[in-house]
PAKOLDO-977656 format. One record per residue (C-alpha): residue in three letters; x, y, z. Coordinates in nm, 4 decimals, m for minus. Example, Ala and Ser with C-alpha at 12.3 -4.5 7.8 and 13.67 -1.06 7.14 Angstrom:
<pts>
(pt 'ala', (1.2300, m0.4500, 0.7800))
(pt 'ser', (1.3670, m0.1060, 0.7140))
</pts>
This chain:
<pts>
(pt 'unk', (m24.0011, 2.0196, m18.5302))
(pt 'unk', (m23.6374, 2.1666, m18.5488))
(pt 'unk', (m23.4799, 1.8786, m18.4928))
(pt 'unk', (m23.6534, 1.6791, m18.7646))
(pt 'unk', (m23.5898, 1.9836, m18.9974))
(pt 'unk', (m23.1962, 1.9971, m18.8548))
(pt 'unk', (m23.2116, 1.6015, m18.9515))
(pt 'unk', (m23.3170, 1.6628, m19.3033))
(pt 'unk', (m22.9729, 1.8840, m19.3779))
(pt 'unk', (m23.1953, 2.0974, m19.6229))
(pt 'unk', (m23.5505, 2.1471, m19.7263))
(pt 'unk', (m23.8335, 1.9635, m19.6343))
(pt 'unk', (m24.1674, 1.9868, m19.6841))
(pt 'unk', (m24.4589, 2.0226, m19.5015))
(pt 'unk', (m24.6422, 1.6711, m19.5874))
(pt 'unk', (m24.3472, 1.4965, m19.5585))
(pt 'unk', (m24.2931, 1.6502, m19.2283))
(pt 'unk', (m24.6117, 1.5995, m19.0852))
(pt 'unk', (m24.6042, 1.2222, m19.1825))
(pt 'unk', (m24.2906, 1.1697, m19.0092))
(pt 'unk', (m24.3676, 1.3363, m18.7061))
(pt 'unk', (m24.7593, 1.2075, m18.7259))
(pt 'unk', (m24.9139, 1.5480, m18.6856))
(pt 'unk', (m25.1591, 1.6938, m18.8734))
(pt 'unk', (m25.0575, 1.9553, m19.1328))
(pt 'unk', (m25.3049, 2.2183, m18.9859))
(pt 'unk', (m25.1114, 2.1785, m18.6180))
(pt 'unk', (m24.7901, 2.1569, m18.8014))
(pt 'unk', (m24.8091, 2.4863, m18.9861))
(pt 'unk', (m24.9371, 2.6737, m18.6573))
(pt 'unk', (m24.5693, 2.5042, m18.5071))
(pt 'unk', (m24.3835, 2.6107, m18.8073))
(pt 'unk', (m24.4834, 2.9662, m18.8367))
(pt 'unk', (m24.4020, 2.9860, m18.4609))
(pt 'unk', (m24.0376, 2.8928, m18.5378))
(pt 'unk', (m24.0186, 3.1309, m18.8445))
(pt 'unk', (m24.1099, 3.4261, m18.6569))
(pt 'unk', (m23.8748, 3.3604, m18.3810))
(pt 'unk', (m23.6137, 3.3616, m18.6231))
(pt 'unk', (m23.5522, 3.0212, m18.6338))
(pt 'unk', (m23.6901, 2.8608, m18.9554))
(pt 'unk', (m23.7265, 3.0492, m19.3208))
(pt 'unk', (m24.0474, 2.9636, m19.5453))
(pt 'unk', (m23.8526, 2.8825, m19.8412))
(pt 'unk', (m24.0949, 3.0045, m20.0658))
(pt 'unk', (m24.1182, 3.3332, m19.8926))
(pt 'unk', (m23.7399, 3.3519, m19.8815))
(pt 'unk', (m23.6813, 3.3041, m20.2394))
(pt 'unk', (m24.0404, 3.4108, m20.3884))
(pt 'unk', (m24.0523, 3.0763, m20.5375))
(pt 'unk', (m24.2661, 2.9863, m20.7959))
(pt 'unk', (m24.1869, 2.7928, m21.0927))
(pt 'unk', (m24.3570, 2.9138, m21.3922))
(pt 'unk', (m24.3168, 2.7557, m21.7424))
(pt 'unk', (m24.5023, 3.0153, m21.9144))
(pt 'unk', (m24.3233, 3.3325, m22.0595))
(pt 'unk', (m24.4521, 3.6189, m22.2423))
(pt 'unk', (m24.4704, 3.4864, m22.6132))
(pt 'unk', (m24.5108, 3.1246, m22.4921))
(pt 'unk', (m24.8890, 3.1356, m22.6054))
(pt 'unk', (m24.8769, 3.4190, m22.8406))
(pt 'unk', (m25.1437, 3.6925, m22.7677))
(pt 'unk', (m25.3711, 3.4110, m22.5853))
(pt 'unk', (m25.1943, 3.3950, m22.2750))
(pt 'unk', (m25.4446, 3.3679, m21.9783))
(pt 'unk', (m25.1771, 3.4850, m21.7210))
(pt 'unk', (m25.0683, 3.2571, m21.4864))
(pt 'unk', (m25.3988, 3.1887, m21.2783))
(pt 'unk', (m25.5160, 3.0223, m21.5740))
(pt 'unk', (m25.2025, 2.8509, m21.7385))
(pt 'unk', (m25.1753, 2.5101, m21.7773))
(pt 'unk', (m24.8144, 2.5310, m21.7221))
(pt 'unk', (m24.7922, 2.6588, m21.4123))
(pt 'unk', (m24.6636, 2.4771, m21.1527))
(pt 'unk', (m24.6688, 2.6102, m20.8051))
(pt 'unk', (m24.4254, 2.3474, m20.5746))
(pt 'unk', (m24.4976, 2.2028, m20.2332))
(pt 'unk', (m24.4257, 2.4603, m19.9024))
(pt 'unk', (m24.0984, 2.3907, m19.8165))
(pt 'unk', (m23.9079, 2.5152, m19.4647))
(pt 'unk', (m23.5436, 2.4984, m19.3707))
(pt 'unk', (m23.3358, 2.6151, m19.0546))
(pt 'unk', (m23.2515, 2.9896, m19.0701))
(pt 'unk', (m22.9125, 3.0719, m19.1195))
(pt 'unk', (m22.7397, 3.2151, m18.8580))
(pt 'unk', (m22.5085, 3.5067, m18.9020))
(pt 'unk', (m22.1570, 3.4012, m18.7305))
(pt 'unk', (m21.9835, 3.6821, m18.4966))
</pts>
């Protein structure tokens, strides 16, 4: 699992990374959340609260049905990426 994620130089995503290394996404995650407890992988959602949202206050005047039920937001794929290591 690191070195696939060390191999991707960046981001990756969980589908993506479970097709490559043909394991199923439920296994995977169980992996993955190993490795970003140890220190060892960030969830780069959880790193940079990540969530893309379209939708503003104004956007749909005093309708707005907050963002559980906006059509324009867009919550992206889970995406993990080696934890940076502070250098001595």
């Amino acid at each position: 699992v690191l070195q696939e994620i060390e191999a991707a130089q960046g981001s990756i995503n969980l589908n993506e990374l479970s097709r490559k290394l043909s394991v199923e996404r439920s296994a995977l995650e169980g992996m993955i959340q190993y490795w970003v407890r140890k220190g060892q992988l960030k969830d780069d959602a959880q790193e940079n609260d990540v969530i893309s949202r379209v939708c503003h206050a104004g956007a749909c005047g005093r309708s707005c049905p907050g963002p559980q039920g906006c059509p324009f937001v867009m919550t992206m794929p889970r995406t993990f990426s080696l934890a940076r290591r502070e250098k001595d």
